[in-house]
MMTF fields as JSON, N, C-alpha, C and O atoms, coordinates in Angstrom:
{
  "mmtfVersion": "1.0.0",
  "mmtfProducer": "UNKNOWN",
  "numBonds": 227,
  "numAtoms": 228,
  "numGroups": 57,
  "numChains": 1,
  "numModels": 1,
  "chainsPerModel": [1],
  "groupsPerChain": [57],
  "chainIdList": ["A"],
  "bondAtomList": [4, 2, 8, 6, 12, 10, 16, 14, 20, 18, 24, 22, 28, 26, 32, 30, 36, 34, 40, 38, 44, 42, 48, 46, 52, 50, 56, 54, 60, 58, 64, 62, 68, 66, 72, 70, 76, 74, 80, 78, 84, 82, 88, 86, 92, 90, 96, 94, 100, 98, 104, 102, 108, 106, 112, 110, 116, 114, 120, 118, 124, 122, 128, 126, 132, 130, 136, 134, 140, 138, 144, 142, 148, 146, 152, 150, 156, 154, 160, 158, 164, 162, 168, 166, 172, 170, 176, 174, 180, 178, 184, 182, 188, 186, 192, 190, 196, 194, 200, 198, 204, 202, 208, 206, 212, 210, 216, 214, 220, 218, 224, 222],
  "bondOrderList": [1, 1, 1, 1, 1, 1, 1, 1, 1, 1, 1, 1, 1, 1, 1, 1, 1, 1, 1, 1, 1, 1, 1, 1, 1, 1, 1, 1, 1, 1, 1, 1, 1, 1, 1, 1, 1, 1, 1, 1, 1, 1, 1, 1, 1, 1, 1, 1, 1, 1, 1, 1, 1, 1, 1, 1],
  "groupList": [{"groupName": "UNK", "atomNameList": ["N", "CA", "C", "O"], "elementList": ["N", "C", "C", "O"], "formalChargeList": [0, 0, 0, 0], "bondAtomList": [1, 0, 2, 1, 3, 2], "bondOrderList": [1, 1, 2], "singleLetterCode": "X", "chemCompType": "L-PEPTIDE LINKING"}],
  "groupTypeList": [0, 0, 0, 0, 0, 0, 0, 0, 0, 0, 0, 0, 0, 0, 0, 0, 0, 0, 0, 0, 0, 0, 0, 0, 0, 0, 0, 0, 0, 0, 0, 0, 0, 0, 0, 0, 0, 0, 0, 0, 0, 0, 0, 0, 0, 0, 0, 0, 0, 0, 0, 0, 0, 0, 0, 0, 0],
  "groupIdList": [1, 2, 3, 4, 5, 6, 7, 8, 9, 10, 11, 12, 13, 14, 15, 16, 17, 18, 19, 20, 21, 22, 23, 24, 25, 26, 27, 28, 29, 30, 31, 32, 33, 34, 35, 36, 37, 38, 39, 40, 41, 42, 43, 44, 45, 46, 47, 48, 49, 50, 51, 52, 53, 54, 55, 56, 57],
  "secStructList": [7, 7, 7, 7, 2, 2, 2, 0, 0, 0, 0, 0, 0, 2, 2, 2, 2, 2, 2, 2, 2, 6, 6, 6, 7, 6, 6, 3, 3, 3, 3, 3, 1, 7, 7, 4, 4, 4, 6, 7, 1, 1, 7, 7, 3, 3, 3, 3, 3, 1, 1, 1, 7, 3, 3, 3, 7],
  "xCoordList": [10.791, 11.955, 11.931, 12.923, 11.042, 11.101, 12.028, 12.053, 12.43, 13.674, 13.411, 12.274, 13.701, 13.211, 13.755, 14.819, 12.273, 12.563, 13.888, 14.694, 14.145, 15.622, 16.72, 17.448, 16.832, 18.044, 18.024, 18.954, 17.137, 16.625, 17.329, 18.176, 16.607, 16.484, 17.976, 18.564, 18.568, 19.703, 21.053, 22.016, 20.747, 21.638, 22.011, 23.051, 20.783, 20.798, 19.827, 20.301, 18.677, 17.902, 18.478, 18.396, 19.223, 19.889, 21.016, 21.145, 21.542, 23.269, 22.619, 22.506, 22.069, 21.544, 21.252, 21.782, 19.768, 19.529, 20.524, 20.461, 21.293, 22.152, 23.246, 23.743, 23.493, 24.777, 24.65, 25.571, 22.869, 22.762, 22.637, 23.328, 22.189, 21.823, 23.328, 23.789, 23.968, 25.221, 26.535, 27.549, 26.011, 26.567, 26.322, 27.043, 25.351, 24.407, 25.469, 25.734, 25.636, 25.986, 26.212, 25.307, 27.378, 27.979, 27.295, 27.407, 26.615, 26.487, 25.118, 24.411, 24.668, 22.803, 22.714, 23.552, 22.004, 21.727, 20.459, 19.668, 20.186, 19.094, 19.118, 19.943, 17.642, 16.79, 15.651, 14.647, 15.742, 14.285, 13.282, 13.509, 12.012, 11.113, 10.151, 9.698, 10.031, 9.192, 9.558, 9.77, 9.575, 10.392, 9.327, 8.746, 9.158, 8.702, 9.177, 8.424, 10.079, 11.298, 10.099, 9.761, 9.864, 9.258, 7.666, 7.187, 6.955, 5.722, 5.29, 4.069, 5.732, 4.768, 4.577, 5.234, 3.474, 3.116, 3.84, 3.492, 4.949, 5.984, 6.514, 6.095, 8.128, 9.263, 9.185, 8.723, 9.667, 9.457, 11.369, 12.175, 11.867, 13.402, 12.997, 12.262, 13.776, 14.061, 15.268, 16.196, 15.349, 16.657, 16.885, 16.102, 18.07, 18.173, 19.78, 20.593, 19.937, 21.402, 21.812, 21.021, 23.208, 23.545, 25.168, 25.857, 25.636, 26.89, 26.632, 26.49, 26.549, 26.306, 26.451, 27.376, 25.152, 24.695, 23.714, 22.616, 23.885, 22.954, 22.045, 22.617, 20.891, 20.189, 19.503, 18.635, 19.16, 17.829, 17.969, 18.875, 16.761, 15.981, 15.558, 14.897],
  "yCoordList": [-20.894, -20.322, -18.807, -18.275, -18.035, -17.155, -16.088, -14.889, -16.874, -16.43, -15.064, -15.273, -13.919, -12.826, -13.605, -14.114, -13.334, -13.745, -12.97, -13.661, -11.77, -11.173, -11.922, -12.223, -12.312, -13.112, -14.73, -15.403, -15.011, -16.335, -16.929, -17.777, -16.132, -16.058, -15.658, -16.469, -14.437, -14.338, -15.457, -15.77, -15.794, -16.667, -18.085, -18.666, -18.334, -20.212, -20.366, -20.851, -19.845, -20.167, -20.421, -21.328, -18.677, -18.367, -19.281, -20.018, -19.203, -20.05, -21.034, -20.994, -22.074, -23.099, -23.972, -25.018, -22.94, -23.204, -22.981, -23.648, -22.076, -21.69, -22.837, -23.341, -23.113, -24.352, -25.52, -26.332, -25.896, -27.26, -26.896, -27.73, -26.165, -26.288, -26.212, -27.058, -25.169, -25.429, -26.767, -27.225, -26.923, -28.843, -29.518, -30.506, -29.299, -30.132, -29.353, -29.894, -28.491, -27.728, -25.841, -25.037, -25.603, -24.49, -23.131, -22.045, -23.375, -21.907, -21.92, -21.56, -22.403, -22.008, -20.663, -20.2, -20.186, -18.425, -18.828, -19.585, -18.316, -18.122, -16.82, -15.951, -16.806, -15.534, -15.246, -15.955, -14.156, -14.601, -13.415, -12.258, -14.353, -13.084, -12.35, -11.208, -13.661, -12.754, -13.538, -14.746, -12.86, -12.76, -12.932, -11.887, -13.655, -13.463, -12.146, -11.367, -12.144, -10.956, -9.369, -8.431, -9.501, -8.748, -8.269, -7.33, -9.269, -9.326, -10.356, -10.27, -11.147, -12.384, -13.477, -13.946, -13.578, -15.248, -16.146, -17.292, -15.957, -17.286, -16.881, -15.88, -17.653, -17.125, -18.257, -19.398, -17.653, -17.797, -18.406, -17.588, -19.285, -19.579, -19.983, -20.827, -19.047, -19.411, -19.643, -18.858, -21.385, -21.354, -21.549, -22.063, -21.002, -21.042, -20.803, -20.104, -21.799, -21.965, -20.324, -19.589, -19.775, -18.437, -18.556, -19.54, -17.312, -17.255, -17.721, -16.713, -18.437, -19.07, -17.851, -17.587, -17.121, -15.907, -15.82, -16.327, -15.341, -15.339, -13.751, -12.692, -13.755, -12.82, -12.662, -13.524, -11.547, -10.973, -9.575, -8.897, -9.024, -7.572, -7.359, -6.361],
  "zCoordList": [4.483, 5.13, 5.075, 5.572, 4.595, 4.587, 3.157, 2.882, 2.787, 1.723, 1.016, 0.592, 0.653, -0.019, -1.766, -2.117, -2.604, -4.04, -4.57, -5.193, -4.403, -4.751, -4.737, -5.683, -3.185, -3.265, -3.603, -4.048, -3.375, -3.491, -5.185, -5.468, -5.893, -7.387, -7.942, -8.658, -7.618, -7.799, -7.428, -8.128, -6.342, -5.222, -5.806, -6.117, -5.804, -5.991, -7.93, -8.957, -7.751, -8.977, -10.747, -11.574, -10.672, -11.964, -12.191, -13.168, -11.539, -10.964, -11.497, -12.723, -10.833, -10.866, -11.966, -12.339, -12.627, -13.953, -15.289, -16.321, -15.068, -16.19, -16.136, -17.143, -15.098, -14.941, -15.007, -14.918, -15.263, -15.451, -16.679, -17.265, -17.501, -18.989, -19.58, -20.347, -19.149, -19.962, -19.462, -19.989, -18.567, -18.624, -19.588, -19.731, -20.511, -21.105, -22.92, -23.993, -22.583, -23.836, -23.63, -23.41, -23.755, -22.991, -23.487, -22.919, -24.575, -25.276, -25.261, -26.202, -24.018, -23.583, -23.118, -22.344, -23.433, -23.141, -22.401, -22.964, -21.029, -19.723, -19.922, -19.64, -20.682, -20.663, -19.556, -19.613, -18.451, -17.629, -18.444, -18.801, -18.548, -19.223, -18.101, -18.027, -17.157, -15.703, -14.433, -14.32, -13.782, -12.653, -11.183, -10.888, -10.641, -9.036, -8.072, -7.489, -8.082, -7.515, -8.108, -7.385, -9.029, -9.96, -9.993, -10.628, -9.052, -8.495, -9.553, -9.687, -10.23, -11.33, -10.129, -9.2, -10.622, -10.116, -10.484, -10.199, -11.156, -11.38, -12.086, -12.667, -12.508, -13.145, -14.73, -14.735, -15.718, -16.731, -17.18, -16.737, -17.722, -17.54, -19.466, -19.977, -19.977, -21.706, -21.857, -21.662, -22.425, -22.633, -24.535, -25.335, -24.754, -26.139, -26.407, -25.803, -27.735, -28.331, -28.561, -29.152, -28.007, -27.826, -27.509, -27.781, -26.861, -26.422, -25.04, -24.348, -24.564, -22.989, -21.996, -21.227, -22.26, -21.306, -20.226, -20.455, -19.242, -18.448, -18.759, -18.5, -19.216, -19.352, -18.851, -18.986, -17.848, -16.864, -17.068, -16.583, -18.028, -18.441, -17.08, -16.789]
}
């Protein structure tokens, strides 16, 4: 579809992943360590027991 990784990733991805994990248990912290958006060959999604944060350095 053409999608630019910026919005793509921001839009639907983060949202996404962060809201199924904290369904599961509210205080999951989504750390991204590398990013597509970023020029990586693929995105890296760390999830870990936290204040239920969405984190992107």
């Amino acid at each position: 579809m053409n999608l630019p990784w910026t919005w793509l990733c921001s839009a639907l991805g983060w949202p996404f992943f962060h809201g199924l994990a904290s369904a599961v248990n509210p205080k999951v912290d989504l750390i991204m360590t590398t990013r597509r958006e970023k020029g990586a060959p693929h995105c890296d999604h760390v999830f870990s027991i936290g204040e239920g944060r969405l984190i992107i350095p």
